[in-house]
C-alpha positions in Angstrom: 0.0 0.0 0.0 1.2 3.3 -0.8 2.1 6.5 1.6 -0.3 8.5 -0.3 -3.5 5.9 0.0 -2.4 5.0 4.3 -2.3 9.1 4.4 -5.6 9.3 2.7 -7.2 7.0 4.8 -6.2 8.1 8.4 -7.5 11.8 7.4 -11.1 10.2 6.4 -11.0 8.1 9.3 -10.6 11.2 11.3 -12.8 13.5 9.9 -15.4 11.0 9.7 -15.1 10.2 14.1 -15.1 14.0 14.1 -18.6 14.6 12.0 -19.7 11.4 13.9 -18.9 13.2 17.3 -20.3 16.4 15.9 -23.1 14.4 15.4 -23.8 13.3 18.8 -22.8 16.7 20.3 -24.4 18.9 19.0 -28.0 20.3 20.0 -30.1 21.2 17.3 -31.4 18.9 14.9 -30.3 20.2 11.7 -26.7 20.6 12.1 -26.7 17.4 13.5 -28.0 15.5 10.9 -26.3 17.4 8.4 -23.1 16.0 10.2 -24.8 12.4 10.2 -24.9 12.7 6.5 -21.1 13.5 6.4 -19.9 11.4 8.2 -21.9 8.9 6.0 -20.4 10.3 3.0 -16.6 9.8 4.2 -18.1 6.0 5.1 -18.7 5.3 1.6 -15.2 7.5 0.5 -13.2 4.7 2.4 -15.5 1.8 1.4 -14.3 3.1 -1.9 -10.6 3.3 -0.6 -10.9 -0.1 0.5 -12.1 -0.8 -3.5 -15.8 -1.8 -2.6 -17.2 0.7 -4.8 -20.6 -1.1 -4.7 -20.8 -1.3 -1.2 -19.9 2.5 -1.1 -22.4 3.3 -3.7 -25.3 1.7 -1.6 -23.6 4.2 1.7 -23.5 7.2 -0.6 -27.0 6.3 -1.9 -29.0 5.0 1.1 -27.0 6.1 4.2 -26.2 9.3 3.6 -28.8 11.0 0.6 -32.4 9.0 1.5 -31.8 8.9 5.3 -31.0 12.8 5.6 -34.1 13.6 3.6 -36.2 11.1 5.2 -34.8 13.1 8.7 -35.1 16.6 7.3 -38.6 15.6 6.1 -39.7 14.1 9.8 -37.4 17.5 11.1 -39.6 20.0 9.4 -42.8 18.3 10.3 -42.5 18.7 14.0 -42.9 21.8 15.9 -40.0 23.4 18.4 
């Protein structure tokens, strides 16, 4: 494996605990599942990394684009 493609994946790894923390943390809804969704998206960038570029389609496709509508959708019906 290459320094460039270890590199690549420690950052991802990182910035993907860091959205997931973000996540967790944070308080309002939005932001939070806006940071779900990223760190869904880095997900499927290392599944893709880790050449399983169908399995990273079906994270990019289902985890991170249908589930953050489906929660910005159920966010905007309720009242604060």
């Amino acid at each position: 494996m290459s320094s460039w493609l270890s590199f690549a994946h420690i950052v991802v790894l990182v910035v993907m605990l860091i959205a997931a923390f973000l996540a967790v943390v944070l308080k309002d809804l939005l932001p939070s599942v806006i940071a779900l969704a990223a760190a869904s998206l880095l997900l499927s960038l290392e599944f893709y990394l880790l050449h399983a570029p169908d399995v990273a389609i079906a994270e990019a496709g289902i985890g991170a684009a249908l589930t953050m509508a489906i929660f910005i959708f159920a966010i905007r019906a309720t009242k604060k």
